[in-house]
FIBA-538816 format. One record per residue (C-alpha): residue in three letters; x, y, z. Coordinates in steps of 0.25 Angstrom, whole numbers, plus 5000, padded with zeros to 4 digits. Layout:
% residues N
ALAXYZ
...
END
This chain:
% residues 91
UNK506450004971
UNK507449944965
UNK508449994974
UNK507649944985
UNK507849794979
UNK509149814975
UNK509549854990
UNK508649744995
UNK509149634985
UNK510749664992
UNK510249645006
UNK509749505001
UNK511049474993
UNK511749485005
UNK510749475017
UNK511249495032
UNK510849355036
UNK510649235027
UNK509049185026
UNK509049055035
UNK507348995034
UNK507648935048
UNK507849065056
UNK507149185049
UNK505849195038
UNK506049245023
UNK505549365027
UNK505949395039
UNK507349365033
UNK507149485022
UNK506849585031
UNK507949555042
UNK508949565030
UNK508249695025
UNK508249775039
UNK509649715041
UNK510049805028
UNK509149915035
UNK507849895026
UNK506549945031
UNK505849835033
UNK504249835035
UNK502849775036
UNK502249755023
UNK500649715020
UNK500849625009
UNK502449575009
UNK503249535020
UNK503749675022
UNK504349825015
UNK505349875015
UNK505250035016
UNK506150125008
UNK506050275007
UNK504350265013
UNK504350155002
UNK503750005006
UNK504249914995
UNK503549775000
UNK504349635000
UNK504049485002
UNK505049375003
UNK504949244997
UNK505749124993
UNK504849104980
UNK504649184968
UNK503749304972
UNK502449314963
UNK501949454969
UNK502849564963
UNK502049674971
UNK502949664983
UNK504549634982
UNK505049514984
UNK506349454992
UNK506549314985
UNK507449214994
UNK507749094986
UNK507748954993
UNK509148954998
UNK508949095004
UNK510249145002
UNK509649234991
UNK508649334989
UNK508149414978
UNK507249564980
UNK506249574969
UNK505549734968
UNK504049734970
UNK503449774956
UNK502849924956
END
């Protein structure tokens, strides 16, 4: 797992295209800049969406506040959206 947020935490340090509010959602930003780096990205029940590795569904949400569920991950964007921090689900 920690691999998996390690890997995930470089695409947000340098993600393909900046966040911009006026032309794409949060969450809709995370999974462009996910499939972009060739993540599996998919449907998910109760976050936004999975991302599947080796059979394995981790589930994420994406937020701009602090997360208070640590069932899912998380993908924290801070205000200015310029950066973005990937906290593991706990076990």
């Amino acid at each position: 797992m920690s691999q998996l947020i390690q890997v995930m935490q470089n695409v947000f340090d340098r993600p393909p295209v900046p966040y911009n509010p006026a032309n794409q959602t949060l969450k809709g930003w995370a999974m462009y800049c996910l499939r972009d780096r060739g993540f599996l990205v998919q449907s998910a029940q109760n976050a936004d969406f999975a991302i599947s590795t080796k059979g394995e569904k981790t589930a994420f949400r994406v937020t701009q506040s602090e997360p208070s569920d640590t069932r899912t991950g998380w993908i924290v964007v801070d205000a200015s959206g310029k950066h973005a921090r990937v906290i593991a689900p706990e076990p």
